[in-house]
C-alpha positions in Angstrom: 0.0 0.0 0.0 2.6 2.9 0.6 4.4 2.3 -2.2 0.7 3.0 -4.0 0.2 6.2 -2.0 4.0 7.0 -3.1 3.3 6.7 -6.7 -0.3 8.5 -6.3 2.1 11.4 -4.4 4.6 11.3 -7.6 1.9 12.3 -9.9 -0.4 14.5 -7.6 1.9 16.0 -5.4 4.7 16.9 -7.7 5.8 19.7 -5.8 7.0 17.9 -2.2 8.7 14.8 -1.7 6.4 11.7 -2.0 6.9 10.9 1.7 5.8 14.3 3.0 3.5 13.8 0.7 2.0 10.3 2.3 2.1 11.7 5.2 -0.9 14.5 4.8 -3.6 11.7 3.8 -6.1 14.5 3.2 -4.2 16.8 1.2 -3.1 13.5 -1.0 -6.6 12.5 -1.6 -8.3 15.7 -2.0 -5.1 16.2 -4.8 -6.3 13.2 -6.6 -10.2 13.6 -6.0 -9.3 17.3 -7.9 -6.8 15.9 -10.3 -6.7 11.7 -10.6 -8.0 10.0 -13.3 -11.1 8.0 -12.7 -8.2 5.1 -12.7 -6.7 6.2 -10.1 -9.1 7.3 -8.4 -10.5 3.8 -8.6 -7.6 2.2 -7.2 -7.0 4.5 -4.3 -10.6 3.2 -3.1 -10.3 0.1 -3.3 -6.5 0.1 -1.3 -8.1 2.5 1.4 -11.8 2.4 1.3 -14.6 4.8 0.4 -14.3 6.1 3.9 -11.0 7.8 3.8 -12.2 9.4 0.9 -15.1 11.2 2.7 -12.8 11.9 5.4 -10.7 13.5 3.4 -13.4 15.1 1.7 -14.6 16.4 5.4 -11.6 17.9 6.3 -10.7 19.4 2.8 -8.7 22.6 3.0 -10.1 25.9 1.6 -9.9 26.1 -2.3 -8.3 22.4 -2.8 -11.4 21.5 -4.5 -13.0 23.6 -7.4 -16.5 23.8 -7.0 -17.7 20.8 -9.9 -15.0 18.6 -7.8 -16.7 19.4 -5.0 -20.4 19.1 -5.6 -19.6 15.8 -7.5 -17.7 14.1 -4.7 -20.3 14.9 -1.8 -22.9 13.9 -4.6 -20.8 10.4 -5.3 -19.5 10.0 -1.7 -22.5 10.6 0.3 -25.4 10.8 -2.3 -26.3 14.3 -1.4 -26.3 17.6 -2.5 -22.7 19.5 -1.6 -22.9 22.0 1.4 -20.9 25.5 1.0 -17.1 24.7 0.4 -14.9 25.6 3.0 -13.8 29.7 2.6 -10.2 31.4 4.0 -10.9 34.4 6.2 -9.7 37.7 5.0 -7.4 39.6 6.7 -9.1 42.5 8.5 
């Protein structure tokens, strides 16, 4: 399996080293969910189970997702309509 998540981090989370890059589960899948093909996507399921996608989905960080991403995986995930993505605060 990490040697799966370390490849899925090659491709998804070019920018940091693919152990860093295991090491933020959420970030990982919410990378893949925005950017994996359906392949991947597909394969990453069935190694770690629908459920750590909807964590991940849960606990997505403000503007990870765009907003068909978004509304498609809370429609596919838990069969309902997407609530309001998560939002950064302005400065004041």
């Amino acid at each position: 399996m990490e040697s799966f998540l370390r490849e899925l981090a090659r491709r998804y989370v070019w920018w940091q080293p693919p152990e860093q890059a295991v090491a933020d589960r959420t970030h990982l899948l919410c990378q893949l969910m925005q950017l994996g093909t359906w392949e991947d996507v597909r394969a990453a399921k069935r190694v770690l189970g629908a459920d750590a996608f909807r964590e991940a989905l849960q606990a997505a960080p403000p503007g990870i997702l765009d907003e068909r991403s978004w509304t498609f995986w809370h429609h596919n995930l838990f069969g309902r309509p997407a609530p309001a993505p998560p939002t950064r605060p302005l400065p004041r």
